[in-house]
Backbone as CSV, one residue per row, in Angstrom:
resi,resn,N_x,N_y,N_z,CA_x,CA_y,CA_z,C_x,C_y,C_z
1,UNK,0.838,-1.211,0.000,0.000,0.000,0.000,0.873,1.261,0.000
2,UNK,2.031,1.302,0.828,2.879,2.466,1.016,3.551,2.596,-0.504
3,UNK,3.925,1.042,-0.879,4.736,1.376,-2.534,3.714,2.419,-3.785
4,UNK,2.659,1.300,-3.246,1.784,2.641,-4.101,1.088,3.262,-4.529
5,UNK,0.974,4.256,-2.954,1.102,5.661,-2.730,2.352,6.390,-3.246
6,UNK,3.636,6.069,-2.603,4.670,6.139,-3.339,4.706,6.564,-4.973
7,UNK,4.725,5.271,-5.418,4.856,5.336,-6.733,3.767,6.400,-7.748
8,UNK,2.599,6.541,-6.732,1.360,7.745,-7.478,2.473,8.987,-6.919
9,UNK,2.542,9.235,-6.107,3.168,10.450,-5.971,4.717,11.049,-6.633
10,UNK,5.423,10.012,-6.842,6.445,10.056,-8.149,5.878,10.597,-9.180
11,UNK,4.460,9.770,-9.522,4.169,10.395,-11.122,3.800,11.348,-11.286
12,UNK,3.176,11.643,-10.346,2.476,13.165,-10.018,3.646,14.036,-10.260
13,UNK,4.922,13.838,-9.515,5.749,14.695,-9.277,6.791,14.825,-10.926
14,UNK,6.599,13.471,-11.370,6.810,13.274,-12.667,6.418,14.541,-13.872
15,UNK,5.095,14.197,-13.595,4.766,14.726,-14.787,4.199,15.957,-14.269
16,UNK,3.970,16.517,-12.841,4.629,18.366,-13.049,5.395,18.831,-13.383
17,UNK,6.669,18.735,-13.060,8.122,18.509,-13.690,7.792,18.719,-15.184
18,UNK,7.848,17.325,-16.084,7.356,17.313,-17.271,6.538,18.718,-18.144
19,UNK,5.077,18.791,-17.142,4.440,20.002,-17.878,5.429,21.357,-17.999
20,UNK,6.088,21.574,-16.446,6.909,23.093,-16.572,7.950,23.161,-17.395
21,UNK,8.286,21.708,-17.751,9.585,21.804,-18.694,9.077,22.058,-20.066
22,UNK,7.852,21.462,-20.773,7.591,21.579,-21.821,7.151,23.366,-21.854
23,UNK,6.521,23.669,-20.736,5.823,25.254,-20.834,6.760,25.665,-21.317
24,UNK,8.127,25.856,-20.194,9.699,26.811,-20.402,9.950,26.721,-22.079
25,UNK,10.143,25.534,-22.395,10.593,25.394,-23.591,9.221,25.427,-24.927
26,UNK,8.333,25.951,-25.195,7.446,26.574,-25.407,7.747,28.385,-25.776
27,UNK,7.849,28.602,-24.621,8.035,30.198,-24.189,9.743,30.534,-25.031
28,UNK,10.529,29.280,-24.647,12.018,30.160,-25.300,11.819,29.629,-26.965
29,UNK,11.239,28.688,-27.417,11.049,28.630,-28.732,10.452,30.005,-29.636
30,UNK,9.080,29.870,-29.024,7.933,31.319,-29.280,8.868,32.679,-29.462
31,UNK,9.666,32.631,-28.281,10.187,33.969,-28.377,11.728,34.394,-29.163
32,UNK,11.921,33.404,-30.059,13.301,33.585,-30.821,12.272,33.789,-31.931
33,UNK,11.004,33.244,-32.755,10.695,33.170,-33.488,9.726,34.362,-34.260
34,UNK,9.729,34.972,-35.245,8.792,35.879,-35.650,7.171,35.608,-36.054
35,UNK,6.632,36.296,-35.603,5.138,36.134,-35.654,4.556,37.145,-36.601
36,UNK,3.315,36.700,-37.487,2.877,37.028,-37.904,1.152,36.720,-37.776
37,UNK,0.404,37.704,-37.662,-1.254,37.512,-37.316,-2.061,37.738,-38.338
38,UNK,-3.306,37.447,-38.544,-4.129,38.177,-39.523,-4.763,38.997,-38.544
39,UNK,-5.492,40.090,-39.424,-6.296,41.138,-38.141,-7.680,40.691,-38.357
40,UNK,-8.194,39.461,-38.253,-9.845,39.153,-37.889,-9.498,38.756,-36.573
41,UNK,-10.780,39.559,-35.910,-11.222,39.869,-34.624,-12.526,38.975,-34.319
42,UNK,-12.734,38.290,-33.087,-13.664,37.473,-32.776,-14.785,37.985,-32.193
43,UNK,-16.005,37.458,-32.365,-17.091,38.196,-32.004,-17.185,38.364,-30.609
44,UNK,-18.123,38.948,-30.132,-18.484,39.531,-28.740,-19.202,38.042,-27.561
45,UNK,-20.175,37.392,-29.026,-21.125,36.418,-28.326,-20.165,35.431,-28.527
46,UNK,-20.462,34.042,-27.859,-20.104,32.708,-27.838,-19.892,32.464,-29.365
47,UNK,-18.668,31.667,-29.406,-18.770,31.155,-30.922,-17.879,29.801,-30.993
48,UNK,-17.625,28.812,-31.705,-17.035,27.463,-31.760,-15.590,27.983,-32.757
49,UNK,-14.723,27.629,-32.355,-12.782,27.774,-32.818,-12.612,26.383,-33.210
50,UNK,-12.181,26.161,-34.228,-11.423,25.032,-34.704,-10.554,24.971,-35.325
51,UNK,-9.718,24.070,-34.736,-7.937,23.710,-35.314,-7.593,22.551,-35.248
52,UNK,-6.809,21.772,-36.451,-6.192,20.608,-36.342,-5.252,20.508,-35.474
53,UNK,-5.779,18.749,-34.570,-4.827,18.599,-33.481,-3.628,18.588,-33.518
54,UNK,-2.960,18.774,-35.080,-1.858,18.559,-35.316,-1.037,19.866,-35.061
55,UNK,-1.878,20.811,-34.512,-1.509,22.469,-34.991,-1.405,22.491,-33.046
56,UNK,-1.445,21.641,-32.113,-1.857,21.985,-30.725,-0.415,22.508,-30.060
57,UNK,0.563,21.932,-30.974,1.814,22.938,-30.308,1.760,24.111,-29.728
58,UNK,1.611,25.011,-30.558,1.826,26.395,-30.674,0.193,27.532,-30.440
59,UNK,-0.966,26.501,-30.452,-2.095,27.282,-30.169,-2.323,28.422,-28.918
60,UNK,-1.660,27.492,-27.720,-1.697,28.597,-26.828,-1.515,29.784,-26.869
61,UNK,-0.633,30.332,-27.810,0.187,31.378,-28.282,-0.906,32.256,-29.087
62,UNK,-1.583,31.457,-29.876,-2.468,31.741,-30.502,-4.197,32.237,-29.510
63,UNK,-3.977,31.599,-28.379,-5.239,32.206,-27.356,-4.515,33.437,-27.084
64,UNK,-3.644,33.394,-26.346,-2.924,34.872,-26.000,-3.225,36.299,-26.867
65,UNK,-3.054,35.663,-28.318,-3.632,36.856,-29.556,-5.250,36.950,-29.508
66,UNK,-5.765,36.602,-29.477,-7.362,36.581,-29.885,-8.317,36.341,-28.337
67,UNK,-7.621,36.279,-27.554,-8.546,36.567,-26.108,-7.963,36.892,-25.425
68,UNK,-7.019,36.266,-24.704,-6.387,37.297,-23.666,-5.520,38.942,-23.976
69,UNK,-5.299,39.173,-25.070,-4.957,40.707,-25.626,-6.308,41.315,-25.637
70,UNK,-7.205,40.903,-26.493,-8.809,41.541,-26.813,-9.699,41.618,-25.305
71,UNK,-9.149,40.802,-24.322,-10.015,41.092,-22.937,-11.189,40.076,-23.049
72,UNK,-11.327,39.576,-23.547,-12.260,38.292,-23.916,-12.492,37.611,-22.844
73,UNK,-13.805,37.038,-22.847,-14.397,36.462,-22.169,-13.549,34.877,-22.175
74,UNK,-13.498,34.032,-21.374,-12.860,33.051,-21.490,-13.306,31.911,-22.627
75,UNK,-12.110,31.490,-23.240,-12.689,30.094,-24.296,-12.221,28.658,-23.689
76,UNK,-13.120,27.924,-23.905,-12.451,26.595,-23.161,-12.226,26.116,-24.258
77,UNK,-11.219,25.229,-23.964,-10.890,23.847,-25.266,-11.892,22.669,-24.856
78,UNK,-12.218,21.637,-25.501,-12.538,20.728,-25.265,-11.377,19.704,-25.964
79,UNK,-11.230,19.044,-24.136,-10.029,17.681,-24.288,-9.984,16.417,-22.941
80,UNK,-9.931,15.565,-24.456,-10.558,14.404,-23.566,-9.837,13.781,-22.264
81,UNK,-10.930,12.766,-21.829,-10.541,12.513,-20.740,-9.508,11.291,-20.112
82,UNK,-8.594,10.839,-21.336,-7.140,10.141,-21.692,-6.249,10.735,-20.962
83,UNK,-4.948,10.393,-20.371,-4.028,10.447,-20.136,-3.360,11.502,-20.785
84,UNK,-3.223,11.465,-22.045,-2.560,12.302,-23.322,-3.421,13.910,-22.250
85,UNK,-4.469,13.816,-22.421,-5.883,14.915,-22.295,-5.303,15.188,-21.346
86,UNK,-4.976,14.699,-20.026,-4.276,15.474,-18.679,-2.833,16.334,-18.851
87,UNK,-2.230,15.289,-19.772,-0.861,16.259,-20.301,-1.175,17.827,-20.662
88,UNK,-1.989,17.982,-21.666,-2.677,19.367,-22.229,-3.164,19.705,-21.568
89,UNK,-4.192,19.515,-20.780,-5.076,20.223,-19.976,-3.788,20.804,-18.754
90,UNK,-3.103,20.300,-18.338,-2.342,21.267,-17.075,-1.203,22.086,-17.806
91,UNK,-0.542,21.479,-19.215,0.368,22.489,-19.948,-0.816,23.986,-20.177
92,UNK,-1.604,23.688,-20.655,-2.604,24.687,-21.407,-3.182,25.749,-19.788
93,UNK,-2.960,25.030,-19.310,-3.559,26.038,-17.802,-2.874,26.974,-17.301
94,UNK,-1.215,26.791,-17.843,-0.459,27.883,-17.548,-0.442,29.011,-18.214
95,UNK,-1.166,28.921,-19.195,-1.899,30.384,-20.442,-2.760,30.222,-19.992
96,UNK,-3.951,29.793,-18.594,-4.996,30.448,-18.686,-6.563,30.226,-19.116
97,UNK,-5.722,28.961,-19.725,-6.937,28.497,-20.876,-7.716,27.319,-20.121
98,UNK,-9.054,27.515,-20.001,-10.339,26.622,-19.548,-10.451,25.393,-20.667
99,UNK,-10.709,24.337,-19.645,-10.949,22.825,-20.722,-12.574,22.099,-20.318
100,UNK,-12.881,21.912,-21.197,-13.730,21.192,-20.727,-13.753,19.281,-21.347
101,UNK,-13.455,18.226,-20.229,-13.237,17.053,-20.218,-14.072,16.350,-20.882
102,UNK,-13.326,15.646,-22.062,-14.736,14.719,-22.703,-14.714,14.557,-24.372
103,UNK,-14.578,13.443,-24.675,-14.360,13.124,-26.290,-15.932,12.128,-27.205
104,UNK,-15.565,12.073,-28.156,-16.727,11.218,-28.529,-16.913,9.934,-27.937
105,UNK,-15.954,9.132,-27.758,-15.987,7.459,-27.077,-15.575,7.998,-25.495
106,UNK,-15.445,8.736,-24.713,-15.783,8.911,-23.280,-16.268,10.431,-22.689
107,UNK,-17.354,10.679,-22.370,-17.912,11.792,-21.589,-18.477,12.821,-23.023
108,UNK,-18.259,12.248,-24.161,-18.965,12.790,-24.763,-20.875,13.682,-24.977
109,UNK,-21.290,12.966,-24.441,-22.908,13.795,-23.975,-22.027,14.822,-22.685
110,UNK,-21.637,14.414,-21.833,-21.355,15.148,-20.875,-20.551,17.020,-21.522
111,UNK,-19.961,16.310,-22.623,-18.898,17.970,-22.922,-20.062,18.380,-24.093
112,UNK,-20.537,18.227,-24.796,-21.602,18.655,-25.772,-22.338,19.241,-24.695
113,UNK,-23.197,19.322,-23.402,-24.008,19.814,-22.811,-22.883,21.459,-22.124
114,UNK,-22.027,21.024,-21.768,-20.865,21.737,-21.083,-20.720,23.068,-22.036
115,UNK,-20.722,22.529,-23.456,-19.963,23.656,-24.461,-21.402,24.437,-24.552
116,UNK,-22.789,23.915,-25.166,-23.843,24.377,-24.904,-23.676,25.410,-24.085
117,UNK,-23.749,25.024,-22.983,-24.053,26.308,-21.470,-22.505,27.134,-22.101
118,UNK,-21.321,26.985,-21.825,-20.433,27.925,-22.059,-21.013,28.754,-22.937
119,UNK,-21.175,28.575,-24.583,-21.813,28.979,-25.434,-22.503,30.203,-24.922
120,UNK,-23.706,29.727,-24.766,-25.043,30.350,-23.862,-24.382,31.416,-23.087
121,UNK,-23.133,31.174,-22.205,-22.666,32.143,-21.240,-21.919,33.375,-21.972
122,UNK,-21.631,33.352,-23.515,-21.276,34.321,-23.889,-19.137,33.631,-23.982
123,UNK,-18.871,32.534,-23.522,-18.005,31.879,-23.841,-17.304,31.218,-25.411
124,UNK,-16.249,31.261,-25.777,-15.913,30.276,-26.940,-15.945,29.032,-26.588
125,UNK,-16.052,28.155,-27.122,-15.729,26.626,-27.260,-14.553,26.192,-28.632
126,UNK,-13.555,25.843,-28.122,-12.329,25.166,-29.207,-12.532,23.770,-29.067
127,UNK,-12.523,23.731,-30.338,-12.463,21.697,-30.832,-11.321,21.597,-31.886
128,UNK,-10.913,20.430,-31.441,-9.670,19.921,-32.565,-10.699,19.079,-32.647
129,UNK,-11.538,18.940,-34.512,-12.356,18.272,-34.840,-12.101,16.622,-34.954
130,UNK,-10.480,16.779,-34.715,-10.061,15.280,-35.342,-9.563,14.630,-34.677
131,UNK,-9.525,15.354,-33.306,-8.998,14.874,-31.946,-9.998,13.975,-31.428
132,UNK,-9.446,12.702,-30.127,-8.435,13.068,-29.820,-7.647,11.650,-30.850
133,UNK,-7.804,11.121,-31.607,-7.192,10.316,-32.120,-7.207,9.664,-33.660
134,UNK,-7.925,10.850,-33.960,-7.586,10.291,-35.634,-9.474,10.137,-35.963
135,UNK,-9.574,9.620,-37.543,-8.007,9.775,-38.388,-7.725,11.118,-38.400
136,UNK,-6.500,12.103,-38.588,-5.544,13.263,-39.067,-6.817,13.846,-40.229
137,UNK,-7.017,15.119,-40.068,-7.693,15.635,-40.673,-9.334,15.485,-40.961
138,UNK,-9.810,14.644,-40.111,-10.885,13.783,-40.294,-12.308,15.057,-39.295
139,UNK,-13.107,15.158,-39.317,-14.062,15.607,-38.551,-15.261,15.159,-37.782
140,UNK,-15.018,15.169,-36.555,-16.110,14.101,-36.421,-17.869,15.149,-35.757
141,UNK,-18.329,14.773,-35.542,-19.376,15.301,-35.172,-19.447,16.534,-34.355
142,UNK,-18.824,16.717,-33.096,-18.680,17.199,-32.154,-18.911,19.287,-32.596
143,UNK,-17.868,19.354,-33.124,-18.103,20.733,-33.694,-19.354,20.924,-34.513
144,UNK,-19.680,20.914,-35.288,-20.880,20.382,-36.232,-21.975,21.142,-35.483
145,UNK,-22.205,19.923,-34.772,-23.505,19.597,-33.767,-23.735,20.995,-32.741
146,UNK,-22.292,21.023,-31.941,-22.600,22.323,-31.013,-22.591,23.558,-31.968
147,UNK,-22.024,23.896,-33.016,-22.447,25.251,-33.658,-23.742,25.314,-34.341
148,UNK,-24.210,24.231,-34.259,-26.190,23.900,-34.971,-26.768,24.196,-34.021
149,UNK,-26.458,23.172,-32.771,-27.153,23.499,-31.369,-27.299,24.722,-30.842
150,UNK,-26.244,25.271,-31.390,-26.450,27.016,-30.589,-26.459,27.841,-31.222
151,UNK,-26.933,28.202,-32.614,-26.809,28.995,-33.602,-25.227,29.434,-33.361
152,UNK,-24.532,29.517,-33.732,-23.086,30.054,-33.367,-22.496,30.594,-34.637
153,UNK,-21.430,30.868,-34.788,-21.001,30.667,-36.344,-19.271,30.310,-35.570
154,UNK,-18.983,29.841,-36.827,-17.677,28.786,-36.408,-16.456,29.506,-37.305
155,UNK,-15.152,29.390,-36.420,-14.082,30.319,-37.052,-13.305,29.091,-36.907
156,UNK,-12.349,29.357,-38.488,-10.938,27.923,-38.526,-9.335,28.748,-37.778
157,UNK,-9.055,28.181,-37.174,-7.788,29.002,-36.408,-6.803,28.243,-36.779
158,UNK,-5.648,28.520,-37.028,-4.271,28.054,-37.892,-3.116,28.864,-37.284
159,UNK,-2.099,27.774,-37.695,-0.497,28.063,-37.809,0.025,27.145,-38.789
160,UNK,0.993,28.287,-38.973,1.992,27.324,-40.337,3.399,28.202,-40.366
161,UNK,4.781,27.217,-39.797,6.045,27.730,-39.876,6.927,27.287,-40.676
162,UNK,7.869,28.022,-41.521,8.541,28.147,-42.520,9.723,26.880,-41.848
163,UNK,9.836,26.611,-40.700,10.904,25.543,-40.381,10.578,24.782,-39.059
164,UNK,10.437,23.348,-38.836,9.595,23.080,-38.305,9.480,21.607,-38.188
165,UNK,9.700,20.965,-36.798,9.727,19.430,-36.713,8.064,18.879,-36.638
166,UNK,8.439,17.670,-37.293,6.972,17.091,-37.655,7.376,15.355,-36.531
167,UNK,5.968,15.194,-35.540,6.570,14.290,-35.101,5.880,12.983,-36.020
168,UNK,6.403,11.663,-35.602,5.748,10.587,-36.354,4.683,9.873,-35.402
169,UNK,3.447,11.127,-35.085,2.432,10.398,-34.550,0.971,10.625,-35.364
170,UNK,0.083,9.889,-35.222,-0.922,10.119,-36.152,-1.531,11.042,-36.708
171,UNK,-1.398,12.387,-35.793,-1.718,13.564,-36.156,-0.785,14.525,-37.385
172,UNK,0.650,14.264,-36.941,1.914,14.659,-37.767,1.429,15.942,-37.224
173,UNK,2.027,15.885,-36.040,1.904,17.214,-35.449,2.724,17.832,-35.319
174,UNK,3.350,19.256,-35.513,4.760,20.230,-35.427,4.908,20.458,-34.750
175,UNK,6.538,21.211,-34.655,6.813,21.679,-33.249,8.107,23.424,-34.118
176,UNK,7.294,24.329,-34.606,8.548,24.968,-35.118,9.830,25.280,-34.294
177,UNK,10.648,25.702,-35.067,11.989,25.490,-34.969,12.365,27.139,-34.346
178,UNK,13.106,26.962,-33.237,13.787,28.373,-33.102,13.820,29.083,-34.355
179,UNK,13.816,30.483,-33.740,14.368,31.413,-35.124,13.586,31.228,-36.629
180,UNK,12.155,30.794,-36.557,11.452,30.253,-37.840,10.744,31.369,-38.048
181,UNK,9.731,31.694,-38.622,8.296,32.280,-38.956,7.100,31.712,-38.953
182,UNK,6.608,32.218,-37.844,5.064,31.731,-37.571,3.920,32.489,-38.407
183,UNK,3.066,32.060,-38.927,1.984,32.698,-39.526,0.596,32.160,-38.667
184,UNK,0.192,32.660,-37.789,-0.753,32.956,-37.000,-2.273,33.161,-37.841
185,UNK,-3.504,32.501,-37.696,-4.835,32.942,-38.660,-5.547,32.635,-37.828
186,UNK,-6.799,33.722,-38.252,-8.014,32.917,-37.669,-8.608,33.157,-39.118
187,UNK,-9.779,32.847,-39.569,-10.689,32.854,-40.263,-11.732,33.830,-40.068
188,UNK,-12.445,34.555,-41.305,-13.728,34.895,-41.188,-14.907,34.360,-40.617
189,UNK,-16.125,34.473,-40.401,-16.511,33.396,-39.494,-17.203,32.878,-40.491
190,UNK,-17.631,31.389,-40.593,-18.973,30.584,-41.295,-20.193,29.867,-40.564
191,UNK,-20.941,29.383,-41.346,-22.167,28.737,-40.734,-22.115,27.434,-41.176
192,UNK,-22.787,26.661,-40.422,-23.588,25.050,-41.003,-24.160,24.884,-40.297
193,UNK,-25.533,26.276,-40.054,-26.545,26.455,-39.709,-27.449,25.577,-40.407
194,UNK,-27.350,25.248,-41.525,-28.601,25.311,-42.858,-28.022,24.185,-43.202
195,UNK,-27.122,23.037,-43.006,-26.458,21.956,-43.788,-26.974,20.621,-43.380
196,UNK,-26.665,19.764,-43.953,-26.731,18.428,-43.530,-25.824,18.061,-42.249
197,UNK,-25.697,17.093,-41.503,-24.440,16.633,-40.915,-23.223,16.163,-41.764
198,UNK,-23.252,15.865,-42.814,-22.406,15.484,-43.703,-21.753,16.586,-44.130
199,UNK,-22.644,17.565,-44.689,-21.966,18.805,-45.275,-21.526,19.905,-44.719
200,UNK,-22.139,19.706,-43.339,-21.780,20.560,-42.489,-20.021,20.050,-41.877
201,UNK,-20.029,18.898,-41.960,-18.409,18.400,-41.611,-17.361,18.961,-42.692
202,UNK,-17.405,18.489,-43.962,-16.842,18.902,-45.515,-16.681,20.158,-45.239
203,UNK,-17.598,21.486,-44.821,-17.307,22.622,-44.586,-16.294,22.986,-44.076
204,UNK,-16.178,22.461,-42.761,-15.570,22.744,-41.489,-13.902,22.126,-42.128
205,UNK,-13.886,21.010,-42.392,-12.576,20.855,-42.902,-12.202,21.626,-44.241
206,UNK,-13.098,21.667,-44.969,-12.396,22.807,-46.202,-12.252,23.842,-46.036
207,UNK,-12.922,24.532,-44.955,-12.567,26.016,-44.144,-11.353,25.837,-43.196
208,UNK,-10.505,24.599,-42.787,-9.544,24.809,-42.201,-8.370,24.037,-43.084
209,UNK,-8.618,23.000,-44.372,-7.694,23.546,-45.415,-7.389,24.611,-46.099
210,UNK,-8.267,25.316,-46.042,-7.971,26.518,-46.540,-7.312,27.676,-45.823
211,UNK,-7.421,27.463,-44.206,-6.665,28.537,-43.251,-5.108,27.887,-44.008
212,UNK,-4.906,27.092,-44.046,-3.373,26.119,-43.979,-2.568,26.625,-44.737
213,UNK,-3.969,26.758,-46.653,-3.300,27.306,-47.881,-2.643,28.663,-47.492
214,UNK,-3.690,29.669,-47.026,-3.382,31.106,-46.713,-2.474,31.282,-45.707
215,UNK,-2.311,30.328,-45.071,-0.577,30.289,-44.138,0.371,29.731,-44.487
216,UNK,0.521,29.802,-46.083,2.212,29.122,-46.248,2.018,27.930,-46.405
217,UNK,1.256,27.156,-45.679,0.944,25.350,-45.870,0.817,24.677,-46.673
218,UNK,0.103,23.428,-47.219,-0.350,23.180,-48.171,-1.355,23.248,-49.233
219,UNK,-1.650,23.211,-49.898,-2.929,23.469,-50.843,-3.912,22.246,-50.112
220,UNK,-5.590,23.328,-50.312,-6.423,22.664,-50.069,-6.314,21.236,-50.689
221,UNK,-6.283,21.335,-52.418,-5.708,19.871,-53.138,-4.908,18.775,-52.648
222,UNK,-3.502,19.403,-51.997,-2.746,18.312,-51.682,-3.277,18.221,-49.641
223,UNK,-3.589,19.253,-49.203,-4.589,18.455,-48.060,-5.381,17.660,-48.402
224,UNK,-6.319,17.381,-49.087,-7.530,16.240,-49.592,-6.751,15.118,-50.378
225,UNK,-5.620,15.417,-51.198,-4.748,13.901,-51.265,-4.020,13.416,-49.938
226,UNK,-3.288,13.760,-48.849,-2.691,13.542,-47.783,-3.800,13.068,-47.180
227,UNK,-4.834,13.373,-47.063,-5.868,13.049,-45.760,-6.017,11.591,-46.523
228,UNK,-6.903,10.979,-47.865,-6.881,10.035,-48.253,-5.806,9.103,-48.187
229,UNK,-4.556,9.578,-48.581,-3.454,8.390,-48.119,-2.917,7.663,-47.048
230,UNK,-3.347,9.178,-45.973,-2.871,8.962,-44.380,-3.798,8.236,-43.880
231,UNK,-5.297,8.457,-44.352,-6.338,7.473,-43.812,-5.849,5.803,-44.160
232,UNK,-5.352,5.630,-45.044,-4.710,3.555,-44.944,-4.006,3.778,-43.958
233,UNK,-3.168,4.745,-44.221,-1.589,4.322,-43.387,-2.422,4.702,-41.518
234,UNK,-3.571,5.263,-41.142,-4.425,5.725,-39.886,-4.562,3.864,-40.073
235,UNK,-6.033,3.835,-40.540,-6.434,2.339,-40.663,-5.758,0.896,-39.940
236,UNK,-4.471,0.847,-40.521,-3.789,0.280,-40.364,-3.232,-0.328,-39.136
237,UNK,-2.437,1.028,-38.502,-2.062,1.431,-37.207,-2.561,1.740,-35.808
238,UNK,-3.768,2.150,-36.164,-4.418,2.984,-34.925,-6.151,2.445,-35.024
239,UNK,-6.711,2.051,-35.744,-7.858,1.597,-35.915,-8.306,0.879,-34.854
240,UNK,-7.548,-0.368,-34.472,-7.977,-0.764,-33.183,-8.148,-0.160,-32.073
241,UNK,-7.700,1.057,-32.091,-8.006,1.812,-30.916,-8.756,2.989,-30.521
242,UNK,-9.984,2.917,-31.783,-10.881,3.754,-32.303,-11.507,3.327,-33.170
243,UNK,-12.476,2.337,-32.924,-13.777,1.527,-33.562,-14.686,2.394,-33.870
244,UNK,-14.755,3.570,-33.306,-16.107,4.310,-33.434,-15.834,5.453,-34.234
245,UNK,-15.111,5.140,-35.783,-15.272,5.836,-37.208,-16.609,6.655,-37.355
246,UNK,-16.247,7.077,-38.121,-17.455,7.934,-38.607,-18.054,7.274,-40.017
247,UNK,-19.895,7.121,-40.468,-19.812,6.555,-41.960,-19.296,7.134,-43.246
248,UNK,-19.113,8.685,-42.790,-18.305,9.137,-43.784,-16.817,8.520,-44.005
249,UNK,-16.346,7.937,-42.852,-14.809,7.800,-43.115,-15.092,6.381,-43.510
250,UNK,-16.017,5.583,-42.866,-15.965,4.225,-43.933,-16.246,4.267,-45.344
251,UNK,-16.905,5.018,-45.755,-16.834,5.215,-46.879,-16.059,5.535,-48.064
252,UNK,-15.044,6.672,-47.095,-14.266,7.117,-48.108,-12.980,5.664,-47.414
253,UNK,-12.576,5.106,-46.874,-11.361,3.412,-46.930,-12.431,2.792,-47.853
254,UNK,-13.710,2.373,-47.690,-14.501,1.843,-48.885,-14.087,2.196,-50.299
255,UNK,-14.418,3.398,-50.644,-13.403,3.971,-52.053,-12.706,3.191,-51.870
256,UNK,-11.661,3.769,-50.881,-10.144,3.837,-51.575,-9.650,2.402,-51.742
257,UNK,-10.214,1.009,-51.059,-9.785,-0.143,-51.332,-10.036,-0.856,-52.611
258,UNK,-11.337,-0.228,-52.520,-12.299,-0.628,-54.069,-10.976,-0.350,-55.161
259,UNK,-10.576,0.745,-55.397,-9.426,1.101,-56.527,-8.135,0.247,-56.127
């Protein structure tokens, strides 16, 4: 019993440690590097933020510009309630930033009701649509649903740096490089007030291929070839650990095996 207690309190002590080291080194990266913003400004009322999880490096940086400079009412992220999800949630707390706990396969009804009321309170709600585990670029319901649910209108938020480590995890998520160029975006705002659930997803990701294009990134085109290829090489790897696809995404591995 004493080992472990022990051994919980190592990890604990572990991975505070861990978070302040990643913050520090965060902060001395950010600050060798040049920034660049667009000047769209976020509305007054509640509205839904979305960014690929692959972009979660450097977002904090990106709350700092668009709410905490503007005096803004607080935005929570929504991040699940995994292990990974505790890592972010206490890095992300040292900017300030509110989470609310809960993914599609755990506490999901629970954070859809959560973002609702935030919403309602005159709050943002941020979703990494493709979080927390794939596939990379993929959208699943979650955003969709709460910007229908609450009349809202939905903004795509981006980064894209001229030099820049890519790690080899499903997301191919970055980490720029000292001394790089950051290009910082948010988007105009849109709706999928009026859409299907289907088309209302297609939106949401072609409004944040397109933040990517206008930051230096890739073309919407070669985003929609990468997402198709990365989905086998997702499939493959990580599938077992996320049964609960979307029918759009069976559909499109349906395609792509068929050929």
């Amino acid at each position: 019993m004493a080992s472990c207690k022990f051994k919980n309190t190592l990890e604990k002590v572990a991975l505070n440690v861990g978070v302040f080291f990643i913050y520090i080194l965060m902060w001395l990266i950010f600050l060798t590097c040049k920034k660049n913003y667009t000047p769209n400004l976020l509305p007054q009322n509640g509205c839904v933020v979305v960014f690929w999880h692959g972009r979660l490096s450097f977002m904090s940086f990106a709350y700092r510009q668009w709410w905490s400079k503007q005096n803004r009412k607080q935005g929570k992220v929504i991040i699940s309630d995994h292990k990974d999800g505790e890592l972010i949630t206490r890095i992300i707390k040292f900017f300030g930033i509110g989470t609310i706990r809960g993914s599609s396969s755990k506490g999901g009804a629970r954070a859809l009701i959560e973002a609702l009321r935030e919403i309602k309170q005159g709050h943002d709600v941020i979703i990494t649509p493709d979080g927390p585990r794939g596939p990379r670029h993929s959208v699943a319901d979650g955003a969709a649903v709460i910007a229908q649910k609450s009349s809202c209108e939905i903004y795509a938020l981006n980064f894209e740096a001229n030099s820049f480590l890519e790690f080899k995890s499903w997301d191919k998520m970055i980490l720029p490089k000292p001394f790089s160029t950051i290009n910082f975006s948010l988007s105009a705002p849109f709706s999928v007030a009026n859409l299907e659930q289907k088309e209302a997803k297609e939106k949401i990701q072609n409004e944040l291929w397109q933040a990517s294009q206008n930051d230096g990134g890739k073309s919407v085109l070669q985003n929609k070839e990468d997402f198709r290829s990365n989905l086998k090489i997702w499939w493959k790897k990580y599938a077992h650990k996320n049964p609960q696809i979307s029918d759009e995404i069976r559909e499109i591995l349906d395609e792509i095996y068929e050929k």
